[in-house]
C-alpha positions in Angstrom: 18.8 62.7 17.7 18.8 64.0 13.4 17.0 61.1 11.6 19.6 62.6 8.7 23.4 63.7 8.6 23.8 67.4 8.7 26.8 66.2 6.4 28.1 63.9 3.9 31.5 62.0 3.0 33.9 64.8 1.6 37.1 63.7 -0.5 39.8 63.2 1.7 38.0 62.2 4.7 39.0 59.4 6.6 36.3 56.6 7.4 36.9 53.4 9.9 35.1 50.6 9.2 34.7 48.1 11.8 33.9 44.1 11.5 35.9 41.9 13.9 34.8 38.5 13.4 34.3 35.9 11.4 35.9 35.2 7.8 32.4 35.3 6.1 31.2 37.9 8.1 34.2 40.1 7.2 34.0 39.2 3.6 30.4 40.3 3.8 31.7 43.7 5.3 34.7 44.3 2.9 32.0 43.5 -0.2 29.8 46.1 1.9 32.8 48.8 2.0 33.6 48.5 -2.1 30.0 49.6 -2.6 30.5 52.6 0.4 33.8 53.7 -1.7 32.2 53.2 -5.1 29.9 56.2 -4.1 32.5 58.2 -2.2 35.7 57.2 -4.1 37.6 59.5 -2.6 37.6 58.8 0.9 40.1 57.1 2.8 38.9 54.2 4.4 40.4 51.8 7.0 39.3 48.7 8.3 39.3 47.3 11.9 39.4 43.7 12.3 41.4 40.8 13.3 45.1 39.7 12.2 44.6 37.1 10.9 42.6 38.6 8.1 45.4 41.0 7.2 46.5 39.4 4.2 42.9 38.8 2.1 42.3 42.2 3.3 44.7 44.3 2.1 45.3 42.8 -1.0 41.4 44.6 -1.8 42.1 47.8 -3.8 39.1 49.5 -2.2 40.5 49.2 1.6 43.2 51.8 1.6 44.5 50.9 5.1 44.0 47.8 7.9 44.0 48.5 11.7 43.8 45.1 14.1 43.2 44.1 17.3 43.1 40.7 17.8 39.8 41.1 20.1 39.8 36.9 21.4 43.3 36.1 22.2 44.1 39.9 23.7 41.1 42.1 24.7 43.4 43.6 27.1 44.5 45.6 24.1 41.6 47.2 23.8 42.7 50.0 25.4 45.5 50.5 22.9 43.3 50.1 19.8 41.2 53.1 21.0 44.3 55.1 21.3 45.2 54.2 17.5 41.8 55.2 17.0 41.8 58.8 18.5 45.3 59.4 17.2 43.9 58.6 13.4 41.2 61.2 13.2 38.6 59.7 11.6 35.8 61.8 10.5 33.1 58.8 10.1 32.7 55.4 12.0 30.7 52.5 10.4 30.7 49.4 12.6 29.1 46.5 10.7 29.3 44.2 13.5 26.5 44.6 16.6 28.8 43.0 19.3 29.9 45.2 22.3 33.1 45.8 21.9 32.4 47.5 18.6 30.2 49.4 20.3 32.9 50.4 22.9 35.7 51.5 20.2 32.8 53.5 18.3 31.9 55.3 22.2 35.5 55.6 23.1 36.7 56.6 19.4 36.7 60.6 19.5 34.7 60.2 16.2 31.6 62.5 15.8 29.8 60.5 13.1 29.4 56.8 14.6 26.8 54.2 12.8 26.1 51.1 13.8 23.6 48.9 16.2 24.3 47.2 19.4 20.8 46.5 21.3 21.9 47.2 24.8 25.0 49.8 24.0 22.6 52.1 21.2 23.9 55.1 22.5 27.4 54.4 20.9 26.0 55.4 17.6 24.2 58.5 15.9 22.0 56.5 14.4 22.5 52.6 12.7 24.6 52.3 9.6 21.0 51.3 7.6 19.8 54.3 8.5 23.0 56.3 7.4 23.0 54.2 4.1 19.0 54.4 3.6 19.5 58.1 3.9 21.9 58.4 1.3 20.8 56.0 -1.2 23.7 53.5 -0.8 22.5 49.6 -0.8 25.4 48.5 1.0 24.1 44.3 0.1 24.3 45.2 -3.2 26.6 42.0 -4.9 26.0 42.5 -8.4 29.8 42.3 -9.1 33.2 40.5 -7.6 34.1 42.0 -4.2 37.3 39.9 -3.7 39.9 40.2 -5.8 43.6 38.3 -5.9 47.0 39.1 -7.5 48.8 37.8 -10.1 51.4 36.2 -8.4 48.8 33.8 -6.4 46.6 33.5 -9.3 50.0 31.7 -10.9 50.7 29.6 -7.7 46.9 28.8 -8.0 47.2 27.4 -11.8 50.8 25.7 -10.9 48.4 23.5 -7.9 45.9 22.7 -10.0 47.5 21.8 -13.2 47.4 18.1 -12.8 43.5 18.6 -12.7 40.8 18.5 -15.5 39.3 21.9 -16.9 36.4 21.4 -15.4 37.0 21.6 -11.2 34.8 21.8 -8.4 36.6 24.3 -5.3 34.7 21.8 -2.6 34.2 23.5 0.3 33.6 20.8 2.8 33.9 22.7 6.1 32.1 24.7 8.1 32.0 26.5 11.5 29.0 25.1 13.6 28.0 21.2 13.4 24.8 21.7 11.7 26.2 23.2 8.3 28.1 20.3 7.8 26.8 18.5 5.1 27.2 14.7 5.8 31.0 13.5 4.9 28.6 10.2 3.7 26.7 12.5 1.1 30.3 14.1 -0.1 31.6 11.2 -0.7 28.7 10.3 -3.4 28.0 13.4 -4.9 32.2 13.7 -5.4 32.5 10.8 -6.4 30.2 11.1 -9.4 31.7 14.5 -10.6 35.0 12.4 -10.7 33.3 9.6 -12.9 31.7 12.3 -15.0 35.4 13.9 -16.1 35.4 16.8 -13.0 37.9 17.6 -11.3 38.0 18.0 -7.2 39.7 20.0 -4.7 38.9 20.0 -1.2 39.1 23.2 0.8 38.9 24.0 4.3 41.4 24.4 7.7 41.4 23.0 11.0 41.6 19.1 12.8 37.8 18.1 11.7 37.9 19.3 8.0 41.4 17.6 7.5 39.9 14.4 9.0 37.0 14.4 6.5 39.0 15.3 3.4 40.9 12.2 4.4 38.0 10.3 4.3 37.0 11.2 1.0 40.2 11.0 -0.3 41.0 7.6 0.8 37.3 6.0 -0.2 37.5 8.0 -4.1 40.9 7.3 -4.7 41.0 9.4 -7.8 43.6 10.8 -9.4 41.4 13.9 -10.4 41.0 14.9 -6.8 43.1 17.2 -4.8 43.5 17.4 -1.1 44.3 21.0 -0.3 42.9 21.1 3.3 44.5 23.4 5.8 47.2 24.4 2.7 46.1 27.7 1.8 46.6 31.0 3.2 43.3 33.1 2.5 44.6 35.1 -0.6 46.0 31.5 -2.0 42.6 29.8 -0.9 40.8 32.4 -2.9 42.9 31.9 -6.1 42.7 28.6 -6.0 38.9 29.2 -6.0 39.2 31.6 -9.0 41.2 29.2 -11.0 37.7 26.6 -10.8 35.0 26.3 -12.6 32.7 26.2 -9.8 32.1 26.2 -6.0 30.1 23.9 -3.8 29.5 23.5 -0.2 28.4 24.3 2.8 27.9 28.1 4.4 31.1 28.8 5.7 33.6 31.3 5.2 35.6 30.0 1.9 32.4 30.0 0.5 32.0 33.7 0.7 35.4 34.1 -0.2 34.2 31.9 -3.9 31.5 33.6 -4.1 32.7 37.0 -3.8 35.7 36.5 -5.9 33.2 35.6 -9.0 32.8 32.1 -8.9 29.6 30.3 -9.8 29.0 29.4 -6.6 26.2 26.4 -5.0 25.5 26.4 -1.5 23.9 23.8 0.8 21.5 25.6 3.3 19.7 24.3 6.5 20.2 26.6 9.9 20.8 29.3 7.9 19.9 31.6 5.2 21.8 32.3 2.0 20.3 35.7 1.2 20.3 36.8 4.9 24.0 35.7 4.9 25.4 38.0 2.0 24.7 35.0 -1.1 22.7 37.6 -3.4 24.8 37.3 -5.9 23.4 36.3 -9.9 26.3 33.7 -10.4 24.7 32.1 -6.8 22.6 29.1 -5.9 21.1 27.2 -3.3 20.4 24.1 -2.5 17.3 24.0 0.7 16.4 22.0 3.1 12.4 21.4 3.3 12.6 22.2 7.4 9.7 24.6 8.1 12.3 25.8 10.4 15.1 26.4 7.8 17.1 29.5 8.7 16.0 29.3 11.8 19.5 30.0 13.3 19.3 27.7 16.0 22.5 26.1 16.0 21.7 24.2 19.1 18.8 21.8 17.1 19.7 18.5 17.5 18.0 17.7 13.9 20.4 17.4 11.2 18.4 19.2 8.9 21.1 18.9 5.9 21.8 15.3 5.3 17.9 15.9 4.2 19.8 17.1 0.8 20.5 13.8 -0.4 23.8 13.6 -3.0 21.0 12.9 -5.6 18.7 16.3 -4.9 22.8 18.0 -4.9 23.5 16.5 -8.3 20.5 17.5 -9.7 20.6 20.5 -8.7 24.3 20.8 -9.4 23.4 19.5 -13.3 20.7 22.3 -13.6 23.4 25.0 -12.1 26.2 24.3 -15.1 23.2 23.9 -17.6 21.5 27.5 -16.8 
């Protein structure tokens, strides 16, 4: 197998970009396709994921088309998304996402030029999309600049929500996918409630049962008039206005803060399990807050050790005060 394309992106060719699953993960990719179309502009480039992403996706002016399959609730379908596939034509196939059935739309695709990585199912690809990108120059983690971009008309609906608020806000991003990158709902509460008494204002982000419980919480112990509960209220372009229209994001690693980060918003993350520059957070207006773990993005989210209530609400603040001071 060529170590090198015989070929490169020509104008007008049409590229599919694969990420399935999850929000971050496809933030991280979209971010990852702006850089792919800011050195082959003239591509057309479409991007296979879930549904429920359609709306934060294609509002990105450098994703000129969305495909979907919705690859939990019917991978029966999978049969029909490689027919969408072959009937597209696609010239290139970048799949930033190593599961298998990636790997299965990129064997079953028709495409000649496939990139990606899938340990057991290697033989999907040409060679891995680093390679492709090495080859070419492209540094596809590159996140120099905002990636996520909303409209005008949420950007108004975001101001509208938040005008009751102080200038200064805090998009809180209290959330998070696996147990251990929760930071402690006891360590919110403090570090919250001192932005409140020092003239912030607060609004808590995130979706689902848990995260609605814990703003609860927080809202019922603050009481504050400066704090806005807008768990499980925001559709994704919404969520990411709403972000835009803050002064600042904190929280834990989880999708909505990607989507803060990537939009331009100074953005402070609390990191344990995981790893904020192996996760996508390279960008200059970003900064974490670490756990002392030798063991720290160690990816193991089956540790019983809850390795981020070691960020006491103090160590936060402080780090918080030094973030808005730099």
């Amino acid at each position: 197998m060529s170590k090198e394309p015989r070929i490169l992106p020509q104008p007008g060719d049409k590229v599919l970009w694969i990420r399935l699953s999850a929000f971050g993960d496809i933030l991280q990719a979209a971010a990852s396709a702006q850089r792919f179309k800011m050195k082959y502009p003239e591509v057309r480039l479409t991007f296979l994921t879930q549904p429920k992403y359609a709306e934060i996706l294609e509002a990105q002016p450098y994703i000129d088309e969305c495909m979907y399959w919705d690859v939990k609730k019917r991978p029966q379908d999978f049969f029909k998304t490689v027919a969408r596939v072959r009937a597209s034509n696609f010239d290139w196939l970048f799949s930033m996402h190593r599961v298998g059935s990636a790997a299965f739309v990129a064997l079953f695709s028709g495409i000649y030029w496939r990139f990606g990585y899938n340990r057991v199912l290697g033989f999907s690809y040409r060679m891995t999309q680093g390679e492709f990108f090495d080859s070419v120059g492209l540094d596809v983690e590159l996140r120099d600049e905002p990636a996520i971009f909303t409209t005008p008309a949420n950007r108004e609906k975001a101001d509208s929500l938040l005008s009751g608020l102080p200038e200064k806000k805090i998009f809180a991003v209290i959330g998070a996918s696996k147990p251990q990158k929760f930071w402690p709902v006891r360590h919110w509460k403090i570090f919250l409630g001192e932005a409140l008494n020092q003239g912030w204002g607060v609004v808590l982000n995130g979706h689902g049962e848990i995260e609605a419980n814990i703003a609860k919480e927080i809202e019922s112990e603050l009481r504050n008039e400066s704090l806005l509960n807008l768990v499980g209220q925001l559709q994704f372009p919404l969520m990411a206005a709403v972000a835009q229209a803050c002064s600042v994001a904190v929280g834990n690693d989880t999708g909505p803060l990607h989507l803060a980060a990537l939009a331009g918003i100074p953005t402070l993350g609390f990191f344990g399990v995981t790893n904020a520059y192996r996760a996508g957070f390279r960008m200059p207006w970003f900064r974490d807050v670490r756990v002392t773990c030798p063991n720290e993005g160690c990816w193991n989210y089956h540790c019983p050790v809850e390795c981020l209530a070691e960020i006491s609400p103090e160590k936060a603040l402080n780090a918080f005060r030094d973030f808005m001071n730099c």
